[in-house]
mmCIF file as gemmi writes it, N, C-alpha and C atoms, coordinates in Angstrom:
data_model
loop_
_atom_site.group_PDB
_atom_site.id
_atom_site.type_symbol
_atom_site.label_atom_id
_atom_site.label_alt_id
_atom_site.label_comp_id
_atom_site.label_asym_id
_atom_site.label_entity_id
_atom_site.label_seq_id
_atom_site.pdbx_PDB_ins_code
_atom_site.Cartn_x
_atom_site.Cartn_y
_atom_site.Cartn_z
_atom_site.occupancy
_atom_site.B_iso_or_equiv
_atom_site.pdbx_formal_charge
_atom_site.auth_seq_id
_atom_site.auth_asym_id
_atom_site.pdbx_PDB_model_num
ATOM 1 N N . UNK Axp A 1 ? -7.75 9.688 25.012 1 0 ? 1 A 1
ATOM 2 C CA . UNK Axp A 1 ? -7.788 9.065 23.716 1 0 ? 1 A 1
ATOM 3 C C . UNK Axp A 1 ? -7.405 7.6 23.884 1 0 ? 1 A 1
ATOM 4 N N . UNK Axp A 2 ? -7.997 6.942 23.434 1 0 ? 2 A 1
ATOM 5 C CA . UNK Axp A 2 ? -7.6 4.899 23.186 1 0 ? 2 A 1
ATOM 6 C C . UNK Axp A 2 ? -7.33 5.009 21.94 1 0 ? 2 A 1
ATOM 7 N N . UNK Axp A 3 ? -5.859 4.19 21.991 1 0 ? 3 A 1
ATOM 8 C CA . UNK Axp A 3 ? -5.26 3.613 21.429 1 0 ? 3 A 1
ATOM 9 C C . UNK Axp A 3 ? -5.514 1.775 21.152 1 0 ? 3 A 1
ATOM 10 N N . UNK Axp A 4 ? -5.764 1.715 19.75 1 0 ? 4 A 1
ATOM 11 C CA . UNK Axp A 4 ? -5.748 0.544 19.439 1 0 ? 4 A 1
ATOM 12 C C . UNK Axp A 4 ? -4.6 -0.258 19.265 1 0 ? 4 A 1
ATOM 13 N N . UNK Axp A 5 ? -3.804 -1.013 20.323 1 0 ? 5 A 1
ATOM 14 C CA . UNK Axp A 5 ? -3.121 -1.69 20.129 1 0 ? 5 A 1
ATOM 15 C C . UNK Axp A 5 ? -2.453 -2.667 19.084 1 0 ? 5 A 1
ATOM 16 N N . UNK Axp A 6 ? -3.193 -3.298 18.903 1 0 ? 6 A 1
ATOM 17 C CA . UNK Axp A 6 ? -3.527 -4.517 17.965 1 0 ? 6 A 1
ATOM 18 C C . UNK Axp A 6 ? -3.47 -4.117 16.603 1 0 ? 6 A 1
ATOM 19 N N . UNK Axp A 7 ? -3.6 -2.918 16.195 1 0 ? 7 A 1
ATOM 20 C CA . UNK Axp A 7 ? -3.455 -2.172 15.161 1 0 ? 7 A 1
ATOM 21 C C . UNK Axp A 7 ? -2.333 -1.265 14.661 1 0 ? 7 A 1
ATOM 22 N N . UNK Axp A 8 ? -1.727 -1.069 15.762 1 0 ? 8 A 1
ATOM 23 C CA . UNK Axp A 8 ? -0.921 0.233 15.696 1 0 ? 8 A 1
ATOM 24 C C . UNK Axp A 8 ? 0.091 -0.644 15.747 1 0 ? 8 A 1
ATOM 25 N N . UNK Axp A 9 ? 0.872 0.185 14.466 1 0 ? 9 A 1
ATOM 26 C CA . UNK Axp A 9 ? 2.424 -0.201 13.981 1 0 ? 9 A 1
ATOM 27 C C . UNK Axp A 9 ? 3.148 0.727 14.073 1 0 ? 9 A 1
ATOM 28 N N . UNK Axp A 10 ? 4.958 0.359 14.704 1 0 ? 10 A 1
ATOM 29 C CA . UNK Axp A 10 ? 5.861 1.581 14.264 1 0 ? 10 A 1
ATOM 30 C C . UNK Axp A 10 ? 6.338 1.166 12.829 1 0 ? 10 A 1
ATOM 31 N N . UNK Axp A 11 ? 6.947 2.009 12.41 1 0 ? 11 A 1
ATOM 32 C CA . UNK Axp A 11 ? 8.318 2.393 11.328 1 0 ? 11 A 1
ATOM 33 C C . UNK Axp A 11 ? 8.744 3.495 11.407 1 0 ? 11 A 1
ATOM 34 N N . UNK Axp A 12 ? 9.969 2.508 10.692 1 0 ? 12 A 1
ATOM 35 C CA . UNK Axp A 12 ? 11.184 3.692 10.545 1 0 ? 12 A 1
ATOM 36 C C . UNK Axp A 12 ? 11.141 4.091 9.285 1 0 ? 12 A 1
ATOM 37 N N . UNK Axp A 13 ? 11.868 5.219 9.201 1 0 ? 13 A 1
ATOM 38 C CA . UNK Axp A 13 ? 12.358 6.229 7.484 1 0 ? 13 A 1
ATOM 39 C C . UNK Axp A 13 ? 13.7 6.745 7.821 1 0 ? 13 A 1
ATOM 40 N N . UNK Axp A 14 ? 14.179 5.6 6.731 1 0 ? 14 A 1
ATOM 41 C CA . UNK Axp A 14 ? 15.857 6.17 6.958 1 0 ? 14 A 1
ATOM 42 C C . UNK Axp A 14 ? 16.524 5.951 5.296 1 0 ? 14 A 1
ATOM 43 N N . UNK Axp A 15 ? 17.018 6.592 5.128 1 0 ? 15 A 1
ATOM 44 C CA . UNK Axp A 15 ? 17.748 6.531 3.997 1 0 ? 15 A 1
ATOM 45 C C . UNK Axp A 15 ? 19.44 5.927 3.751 1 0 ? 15 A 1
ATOM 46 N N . UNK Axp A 16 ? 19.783 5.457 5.25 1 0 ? 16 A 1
ATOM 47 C CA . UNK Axp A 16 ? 21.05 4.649 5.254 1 0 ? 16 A 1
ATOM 48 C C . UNK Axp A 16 ? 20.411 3.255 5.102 1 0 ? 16 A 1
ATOM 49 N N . UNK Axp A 17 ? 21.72 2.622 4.083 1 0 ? 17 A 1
ATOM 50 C CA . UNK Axp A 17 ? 21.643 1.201 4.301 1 0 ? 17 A 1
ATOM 51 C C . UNK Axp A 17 ? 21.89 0.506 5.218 1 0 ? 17 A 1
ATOM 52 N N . UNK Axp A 18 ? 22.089 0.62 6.009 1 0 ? 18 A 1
ATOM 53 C CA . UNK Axp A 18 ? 22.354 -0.356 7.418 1 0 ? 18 A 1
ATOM 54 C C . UNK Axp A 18 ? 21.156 0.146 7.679 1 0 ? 18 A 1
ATOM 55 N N . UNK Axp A 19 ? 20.496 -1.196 7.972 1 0 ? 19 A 1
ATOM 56 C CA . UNK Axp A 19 ? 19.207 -1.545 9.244 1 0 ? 19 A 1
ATOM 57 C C . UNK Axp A 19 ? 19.471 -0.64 10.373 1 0 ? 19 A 1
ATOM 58 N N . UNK Axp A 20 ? 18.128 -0.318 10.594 1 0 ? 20 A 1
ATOM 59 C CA . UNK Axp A 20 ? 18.304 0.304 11.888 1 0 ? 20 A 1
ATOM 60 C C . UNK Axp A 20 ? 16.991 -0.807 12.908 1 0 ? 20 A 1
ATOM 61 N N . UNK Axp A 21 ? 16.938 -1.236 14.297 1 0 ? 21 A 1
ATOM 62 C CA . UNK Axp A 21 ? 16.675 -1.756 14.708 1 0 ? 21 A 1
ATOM 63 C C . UNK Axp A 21 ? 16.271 -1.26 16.179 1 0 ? 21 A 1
ATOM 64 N N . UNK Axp A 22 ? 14.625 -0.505 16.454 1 0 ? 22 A 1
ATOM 65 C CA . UNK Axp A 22 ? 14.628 -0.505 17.946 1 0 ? 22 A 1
ATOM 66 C C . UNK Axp A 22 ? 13.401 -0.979 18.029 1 0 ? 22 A 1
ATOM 67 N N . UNK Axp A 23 ? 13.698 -1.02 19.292 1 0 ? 23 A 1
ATOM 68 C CA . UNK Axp A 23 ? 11.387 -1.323 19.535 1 0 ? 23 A 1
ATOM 69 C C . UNK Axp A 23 ? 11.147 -0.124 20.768 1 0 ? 23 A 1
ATOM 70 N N . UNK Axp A 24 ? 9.618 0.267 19.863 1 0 ? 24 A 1
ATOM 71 C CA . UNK Axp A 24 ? 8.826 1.129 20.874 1 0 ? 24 A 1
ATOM 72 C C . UNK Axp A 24 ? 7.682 0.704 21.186 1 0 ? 24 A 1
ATOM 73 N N . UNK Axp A 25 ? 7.895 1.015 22.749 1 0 ? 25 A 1
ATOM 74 C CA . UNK Axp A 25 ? 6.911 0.496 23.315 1 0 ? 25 A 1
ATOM 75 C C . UNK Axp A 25 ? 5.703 1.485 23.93 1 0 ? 25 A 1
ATOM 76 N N . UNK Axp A 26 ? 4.746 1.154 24.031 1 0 ? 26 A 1
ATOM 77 C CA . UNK Axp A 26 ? 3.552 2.316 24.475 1 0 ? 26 A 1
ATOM 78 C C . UNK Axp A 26 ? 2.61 1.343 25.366 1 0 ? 26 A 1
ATOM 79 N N . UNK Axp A 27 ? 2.716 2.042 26.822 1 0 ? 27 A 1
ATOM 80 C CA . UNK Axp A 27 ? 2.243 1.41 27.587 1 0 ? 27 A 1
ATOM 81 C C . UNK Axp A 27 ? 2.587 -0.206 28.361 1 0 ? 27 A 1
ATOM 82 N N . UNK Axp A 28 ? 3.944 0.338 27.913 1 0 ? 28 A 1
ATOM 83 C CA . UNK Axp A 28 ? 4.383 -1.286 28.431 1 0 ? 28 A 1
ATOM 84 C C . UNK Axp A 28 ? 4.207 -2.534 27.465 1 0 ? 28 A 1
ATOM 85 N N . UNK Axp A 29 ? 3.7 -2.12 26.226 1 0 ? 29 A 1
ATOM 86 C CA . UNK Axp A 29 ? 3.215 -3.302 25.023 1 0 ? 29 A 1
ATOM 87 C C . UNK Axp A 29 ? 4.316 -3.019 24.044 1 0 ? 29 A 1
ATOM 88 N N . UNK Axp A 30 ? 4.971 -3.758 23.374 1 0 ? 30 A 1
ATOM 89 C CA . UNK Axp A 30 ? 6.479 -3.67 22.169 1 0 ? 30 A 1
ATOM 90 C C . UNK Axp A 30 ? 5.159 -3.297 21.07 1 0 ? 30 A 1
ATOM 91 N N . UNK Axp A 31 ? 5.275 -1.974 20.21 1 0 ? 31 A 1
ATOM 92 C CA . UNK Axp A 31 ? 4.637 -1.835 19.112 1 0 ? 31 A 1
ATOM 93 C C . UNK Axp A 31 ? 5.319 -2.819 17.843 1 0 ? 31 A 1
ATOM 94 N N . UNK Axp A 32 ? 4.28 -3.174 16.991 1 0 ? 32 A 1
ATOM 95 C CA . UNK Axp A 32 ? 4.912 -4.132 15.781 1 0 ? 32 A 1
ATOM 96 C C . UNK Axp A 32 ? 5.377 -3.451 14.797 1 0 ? 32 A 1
ATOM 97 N N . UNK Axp A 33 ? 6.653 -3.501 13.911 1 0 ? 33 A 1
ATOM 98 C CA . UNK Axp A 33 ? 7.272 -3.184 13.222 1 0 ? 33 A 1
ATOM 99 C C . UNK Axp A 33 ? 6.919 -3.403 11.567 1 0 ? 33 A 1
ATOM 100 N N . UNK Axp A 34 ? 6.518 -2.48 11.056 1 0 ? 34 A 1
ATOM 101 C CA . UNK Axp A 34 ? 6.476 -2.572 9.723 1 0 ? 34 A 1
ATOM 102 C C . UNK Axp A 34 ? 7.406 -2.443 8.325 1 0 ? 34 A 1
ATOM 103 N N . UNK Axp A 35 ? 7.863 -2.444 7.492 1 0 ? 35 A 1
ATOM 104 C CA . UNK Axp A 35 ? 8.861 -1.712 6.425 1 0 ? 35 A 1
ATOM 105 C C . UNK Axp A 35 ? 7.714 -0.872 5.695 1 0 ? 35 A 1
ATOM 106 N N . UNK Axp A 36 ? 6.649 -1.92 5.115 1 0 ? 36 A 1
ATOM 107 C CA . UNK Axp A 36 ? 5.291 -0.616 4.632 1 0 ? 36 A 1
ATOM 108 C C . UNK Axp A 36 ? 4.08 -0.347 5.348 1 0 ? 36 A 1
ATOM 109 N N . UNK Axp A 37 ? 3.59 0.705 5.145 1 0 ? 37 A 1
ATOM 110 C CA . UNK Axp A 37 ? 2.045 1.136 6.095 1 0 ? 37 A 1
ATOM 111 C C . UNK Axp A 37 ? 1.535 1.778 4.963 1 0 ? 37 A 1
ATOM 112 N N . UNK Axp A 38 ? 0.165 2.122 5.256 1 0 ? 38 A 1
ATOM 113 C CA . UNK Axp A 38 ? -0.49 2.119 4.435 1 0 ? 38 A 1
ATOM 114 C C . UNK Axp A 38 ? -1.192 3.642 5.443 1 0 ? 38 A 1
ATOM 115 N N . UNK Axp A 39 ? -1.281 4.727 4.901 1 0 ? 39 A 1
ATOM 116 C CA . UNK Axp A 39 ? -1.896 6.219 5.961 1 0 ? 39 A 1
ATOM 117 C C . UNK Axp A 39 ? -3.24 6.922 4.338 1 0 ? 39 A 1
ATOM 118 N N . UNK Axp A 40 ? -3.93 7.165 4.677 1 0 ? 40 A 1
ATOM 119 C CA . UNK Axp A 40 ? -4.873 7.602 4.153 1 0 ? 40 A 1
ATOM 120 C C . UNK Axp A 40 ? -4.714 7.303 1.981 1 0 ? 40 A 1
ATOM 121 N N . UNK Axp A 41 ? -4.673 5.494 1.989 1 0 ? 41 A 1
ATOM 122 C CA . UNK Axp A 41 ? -4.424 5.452 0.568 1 0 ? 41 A 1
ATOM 123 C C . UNK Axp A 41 ? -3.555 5.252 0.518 1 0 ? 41 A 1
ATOM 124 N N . UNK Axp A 42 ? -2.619 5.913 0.494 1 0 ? 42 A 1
ATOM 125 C CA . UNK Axp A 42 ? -1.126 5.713 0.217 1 0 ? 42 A 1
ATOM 126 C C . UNK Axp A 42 ? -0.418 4.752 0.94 1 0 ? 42 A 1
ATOM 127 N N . UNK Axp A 43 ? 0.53 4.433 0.031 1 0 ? 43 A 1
ATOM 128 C CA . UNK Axp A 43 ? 1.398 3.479 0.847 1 0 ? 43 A 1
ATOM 129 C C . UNK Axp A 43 ? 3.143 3.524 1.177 1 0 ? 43 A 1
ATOM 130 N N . UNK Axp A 44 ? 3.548 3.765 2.345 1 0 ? 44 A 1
ATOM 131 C CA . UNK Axp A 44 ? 4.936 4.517 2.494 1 0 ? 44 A 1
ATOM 132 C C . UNK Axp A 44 ? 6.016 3.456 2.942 1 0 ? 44 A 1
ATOM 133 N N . UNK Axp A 45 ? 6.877 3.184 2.135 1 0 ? 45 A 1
ATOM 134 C CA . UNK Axp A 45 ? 7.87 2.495 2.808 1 0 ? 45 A 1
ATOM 135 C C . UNK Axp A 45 ? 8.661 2.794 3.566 1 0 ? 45 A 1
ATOM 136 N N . UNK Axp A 46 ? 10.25 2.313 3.847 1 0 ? 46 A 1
ATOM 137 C CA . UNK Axp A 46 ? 10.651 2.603 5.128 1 0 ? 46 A 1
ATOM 138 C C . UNK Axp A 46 ? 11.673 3.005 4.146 1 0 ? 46 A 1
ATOM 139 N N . UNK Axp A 47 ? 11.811 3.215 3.355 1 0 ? 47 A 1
ATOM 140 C CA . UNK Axp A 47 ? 12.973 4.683 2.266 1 0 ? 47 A 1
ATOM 141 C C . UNK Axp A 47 ? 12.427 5.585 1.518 1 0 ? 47 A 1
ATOM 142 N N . UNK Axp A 48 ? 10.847 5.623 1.86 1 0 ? 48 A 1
ATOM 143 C CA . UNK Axp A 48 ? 9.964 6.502 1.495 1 0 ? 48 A 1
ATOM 144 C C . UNK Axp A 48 ? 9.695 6.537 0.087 1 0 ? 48 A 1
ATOM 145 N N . UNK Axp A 49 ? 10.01 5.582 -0.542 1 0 ? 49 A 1
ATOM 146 C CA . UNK Axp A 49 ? 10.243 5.469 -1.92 1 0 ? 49 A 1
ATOM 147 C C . UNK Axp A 49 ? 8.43 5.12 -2.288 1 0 ? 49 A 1
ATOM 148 N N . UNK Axp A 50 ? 8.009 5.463 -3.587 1 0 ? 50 A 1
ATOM 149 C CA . UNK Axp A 50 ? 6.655 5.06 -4.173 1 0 ? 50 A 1
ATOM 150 C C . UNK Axp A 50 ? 6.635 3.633 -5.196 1 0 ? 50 A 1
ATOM 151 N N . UNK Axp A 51 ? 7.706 2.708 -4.901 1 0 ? 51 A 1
ATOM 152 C CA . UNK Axp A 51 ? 7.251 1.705 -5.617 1 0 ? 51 A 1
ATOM 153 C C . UNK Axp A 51 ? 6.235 0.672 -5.47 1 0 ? 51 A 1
ATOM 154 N N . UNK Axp A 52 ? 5.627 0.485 -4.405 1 0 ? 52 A 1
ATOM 155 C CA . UNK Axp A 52 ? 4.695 -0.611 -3.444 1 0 ? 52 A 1
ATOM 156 C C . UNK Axp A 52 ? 3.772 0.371 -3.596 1 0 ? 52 A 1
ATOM 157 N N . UNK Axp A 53 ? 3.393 1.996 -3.633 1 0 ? 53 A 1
ATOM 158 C CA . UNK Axp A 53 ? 1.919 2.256 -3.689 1 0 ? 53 A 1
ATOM 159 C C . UNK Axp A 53 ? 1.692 2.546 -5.495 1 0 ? 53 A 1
ATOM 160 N N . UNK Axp A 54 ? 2.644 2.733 -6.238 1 0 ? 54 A 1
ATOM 161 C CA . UNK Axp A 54 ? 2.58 2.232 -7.611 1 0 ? 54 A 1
ATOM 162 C C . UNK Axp A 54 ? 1.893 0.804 -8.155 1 0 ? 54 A 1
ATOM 163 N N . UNK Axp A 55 ? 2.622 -0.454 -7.362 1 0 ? 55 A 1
ATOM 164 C CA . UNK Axp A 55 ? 2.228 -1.339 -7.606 1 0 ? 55 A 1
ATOM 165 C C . UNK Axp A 55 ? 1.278 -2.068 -7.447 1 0 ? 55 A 1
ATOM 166 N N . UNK Axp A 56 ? 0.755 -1.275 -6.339 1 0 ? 56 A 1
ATOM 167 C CA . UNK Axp A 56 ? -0.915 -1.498 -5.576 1 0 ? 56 A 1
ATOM 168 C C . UNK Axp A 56 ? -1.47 -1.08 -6.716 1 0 ? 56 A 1
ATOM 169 N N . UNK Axp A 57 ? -1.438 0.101 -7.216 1 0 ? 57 A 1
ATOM 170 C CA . UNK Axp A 57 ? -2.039 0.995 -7.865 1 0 ? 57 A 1
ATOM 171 C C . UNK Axp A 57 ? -2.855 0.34 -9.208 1 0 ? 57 A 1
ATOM 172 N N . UNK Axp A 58 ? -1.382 -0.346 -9.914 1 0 ? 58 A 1
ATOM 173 C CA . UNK Axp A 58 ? -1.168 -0.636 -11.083 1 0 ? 58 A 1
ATOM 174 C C . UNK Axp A 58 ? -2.541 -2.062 -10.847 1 0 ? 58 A 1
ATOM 175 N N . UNK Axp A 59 ? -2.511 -2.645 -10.081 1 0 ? 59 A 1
ATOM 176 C CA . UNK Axp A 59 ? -3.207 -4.129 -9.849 1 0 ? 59 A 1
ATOM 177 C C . UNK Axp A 59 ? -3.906 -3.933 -9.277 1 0 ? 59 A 1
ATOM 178 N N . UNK Axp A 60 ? -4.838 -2.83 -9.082 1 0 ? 60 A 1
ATOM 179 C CA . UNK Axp A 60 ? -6.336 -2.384 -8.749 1 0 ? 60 A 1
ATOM 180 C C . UNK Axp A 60 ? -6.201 -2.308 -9.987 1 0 ? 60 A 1
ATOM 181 N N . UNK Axp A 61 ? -6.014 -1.063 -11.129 1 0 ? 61 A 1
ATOM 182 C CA . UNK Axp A 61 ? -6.347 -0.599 -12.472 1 0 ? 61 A 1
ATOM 183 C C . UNK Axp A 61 ? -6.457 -1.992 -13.098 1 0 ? 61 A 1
ATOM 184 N N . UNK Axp A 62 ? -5.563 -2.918 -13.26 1 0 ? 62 A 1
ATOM 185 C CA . UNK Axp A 62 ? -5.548 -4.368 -14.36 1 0 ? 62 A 1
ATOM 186 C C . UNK Axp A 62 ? -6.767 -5.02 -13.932 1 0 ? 62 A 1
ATOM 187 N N . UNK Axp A 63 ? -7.261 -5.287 -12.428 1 0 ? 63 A 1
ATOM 188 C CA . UNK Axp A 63 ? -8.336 -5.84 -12.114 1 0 ? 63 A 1
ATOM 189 C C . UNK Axp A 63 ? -9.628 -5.604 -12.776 1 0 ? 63 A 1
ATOM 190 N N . UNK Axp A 64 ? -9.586 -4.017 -13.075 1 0 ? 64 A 1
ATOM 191 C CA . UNK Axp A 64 ? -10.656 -3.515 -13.649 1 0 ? 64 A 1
ATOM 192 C C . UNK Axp A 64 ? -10.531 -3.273 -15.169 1 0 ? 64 A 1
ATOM 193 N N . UNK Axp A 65 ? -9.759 -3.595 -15.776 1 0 ? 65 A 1
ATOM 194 C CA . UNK Axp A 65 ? -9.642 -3.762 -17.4 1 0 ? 65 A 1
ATOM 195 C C . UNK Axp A 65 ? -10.324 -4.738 -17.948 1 0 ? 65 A 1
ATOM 196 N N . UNK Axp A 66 ? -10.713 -6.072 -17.505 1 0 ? 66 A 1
ATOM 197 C CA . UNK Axp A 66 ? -11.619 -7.002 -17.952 1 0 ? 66 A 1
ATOM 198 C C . UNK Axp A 66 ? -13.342 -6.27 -18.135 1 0 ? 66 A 1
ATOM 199 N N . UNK Axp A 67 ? -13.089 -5.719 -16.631 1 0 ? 67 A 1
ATOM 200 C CA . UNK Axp A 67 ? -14.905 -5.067 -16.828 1 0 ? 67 A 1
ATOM 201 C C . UNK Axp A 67 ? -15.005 -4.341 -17.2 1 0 ? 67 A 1
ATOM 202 N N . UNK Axp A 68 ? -14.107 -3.151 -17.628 1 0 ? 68 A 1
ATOM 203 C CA . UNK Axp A 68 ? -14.065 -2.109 -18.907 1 0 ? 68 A 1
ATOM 204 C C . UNK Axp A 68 ? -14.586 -2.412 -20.032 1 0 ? 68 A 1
ATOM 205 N N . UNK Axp A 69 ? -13.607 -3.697 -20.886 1 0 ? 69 A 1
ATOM 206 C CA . UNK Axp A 69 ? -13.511 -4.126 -21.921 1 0 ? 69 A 1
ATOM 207 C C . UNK Axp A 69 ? -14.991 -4.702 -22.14 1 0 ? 69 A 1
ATOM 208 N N . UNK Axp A 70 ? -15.69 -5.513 -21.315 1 0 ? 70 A 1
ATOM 209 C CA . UNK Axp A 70 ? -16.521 -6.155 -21.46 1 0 ? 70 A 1
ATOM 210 C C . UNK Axp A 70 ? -18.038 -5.138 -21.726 1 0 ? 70 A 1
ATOM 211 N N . UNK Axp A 71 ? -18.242 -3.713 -21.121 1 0 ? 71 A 1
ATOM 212 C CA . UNK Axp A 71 ? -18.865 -3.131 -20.958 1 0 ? 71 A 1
ATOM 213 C C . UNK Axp A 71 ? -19.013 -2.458 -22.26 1 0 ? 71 A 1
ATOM 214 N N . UNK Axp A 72 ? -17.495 -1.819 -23.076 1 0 ? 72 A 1
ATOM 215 C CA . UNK Axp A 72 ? -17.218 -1.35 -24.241 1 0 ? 72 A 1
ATOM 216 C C . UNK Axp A 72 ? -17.741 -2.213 -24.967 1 0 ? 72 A 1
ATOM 217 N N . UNK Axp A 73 ? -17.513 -3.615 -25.081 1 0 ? 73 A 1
ATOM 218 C CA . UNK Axp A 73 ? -18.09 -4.092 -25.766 1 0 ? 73 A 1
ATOM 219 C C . UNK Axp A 73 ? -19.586 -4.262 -26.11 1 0 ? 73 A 1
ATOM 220 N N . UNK Axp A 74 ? -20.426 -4.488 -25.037 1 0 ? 74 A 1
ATOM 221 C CA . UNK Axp A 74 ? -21.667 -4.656 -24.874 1 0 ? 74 A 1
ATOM 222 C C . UNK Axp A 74 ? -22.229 -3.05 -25.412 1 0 ? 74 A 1
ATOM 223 N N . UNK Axp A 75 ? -21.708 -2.564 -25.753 1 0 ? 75 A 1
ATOM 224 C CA . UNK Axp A 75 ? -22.411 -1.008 -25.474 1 0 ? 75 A 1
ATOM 225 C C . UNK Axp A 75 ? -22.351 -0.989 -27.323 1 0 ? 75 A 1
ATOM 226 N N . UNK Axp A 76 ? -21.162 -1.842 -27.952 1 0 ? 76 A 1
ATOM 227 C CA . UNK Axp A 76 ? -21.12 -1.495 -28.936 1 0 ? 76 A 1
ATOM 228 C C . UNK Axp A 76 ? -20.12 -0.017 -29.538 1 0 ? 76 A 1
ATOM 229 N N . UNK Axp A 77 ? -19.187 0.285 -28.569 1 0 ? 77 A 1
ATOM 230 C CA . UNK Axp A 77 ? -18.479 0.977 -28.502 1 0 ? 77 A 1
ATOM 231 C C . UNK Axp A 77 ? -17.277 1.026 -29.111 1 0 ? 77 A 1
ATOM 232 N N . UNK Axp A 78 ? -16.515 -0.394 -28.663 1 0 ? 78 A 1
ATOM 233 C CA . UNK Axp A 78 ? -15.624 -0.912 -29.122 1 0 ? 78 A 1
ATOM 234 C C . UNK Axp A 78 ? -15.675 -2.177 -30.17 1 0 ? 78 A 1
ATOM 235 N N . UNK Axp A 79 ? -15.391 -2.307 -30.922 1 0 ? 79 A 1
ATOM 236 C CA . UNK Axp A 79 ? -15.472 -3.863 -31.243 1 0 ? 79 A 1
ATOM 237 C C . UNK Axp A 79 ? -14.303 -4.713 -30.967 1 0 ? 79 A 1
ATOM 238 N N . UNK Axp A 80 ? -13.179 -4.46 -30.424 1 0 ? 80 A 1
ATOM 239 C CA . UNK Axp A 80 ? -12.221 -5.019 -30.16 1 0 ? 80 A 1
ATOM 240 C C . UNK Axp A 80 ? -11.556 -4.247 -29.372 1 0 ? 80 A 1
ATOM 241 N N . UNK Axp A 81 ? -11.084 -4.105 -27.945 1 0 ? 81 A 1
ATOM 242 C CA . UNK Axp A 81 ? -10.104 -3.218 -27.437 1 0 ? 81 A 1
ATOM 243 C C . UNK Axp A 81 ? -8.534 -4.188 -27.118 1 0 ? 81 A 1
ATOM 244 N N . UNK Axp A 82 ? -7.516 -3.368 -27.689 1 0 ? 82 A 1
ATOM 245 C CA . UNK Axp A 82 ? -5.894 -4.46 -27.736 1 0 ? 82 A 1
ATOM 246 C C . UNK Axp A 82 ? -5.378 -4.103 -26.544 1 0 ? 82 A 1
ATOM 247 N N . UNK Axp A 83 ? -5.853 -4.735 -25.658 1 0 ? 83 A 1
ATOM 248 C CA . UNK Axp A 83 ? -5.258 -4.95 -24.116 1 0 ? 83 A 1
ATOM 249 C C . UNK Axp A 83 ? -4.286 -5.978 -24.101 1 0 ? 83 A 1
């Protein structure tokens, strides 16, 4: 199996407040350290908490409220939507 280097990040999941601090290495290369990653969609921090894939979430959905609105409108659907 190849491993993409250049791509591949560690993290940690710890639920103490004190930092924890190592580096792993694979193949002799220091892997890069993340606090968030991102695994199929989702997005996991390093206290495993869901506020960063909430907030992704939330600002995809707002992006697409203009072209909602605009569509409702054109269709004659809405005549005003209070966004």
């Amino acid at each position: 199996m190849n491993i993409n280097l250049g791509t591949t990040t560690s993290q940690y999941f710890t639920l103490s407040r004190q930092p924890f601090t190592a580096n792993f290495v694979y193949r002799g290369s220091v892997l890069q350290h993340n606090d968030a990653s991102t695994y199929l969609g989702c997005i996991f921090d390093n206290k495993l908490k869901c506020t960063k894939h909430i907030e992704h979430a939330v600002s995809k959905a707002r992006k697409g409220l203009p072209i909602l609105k605009r569509v409702a409108v054109l269709n004659g659907d809405v005549a005003e939507l209070p966004l």
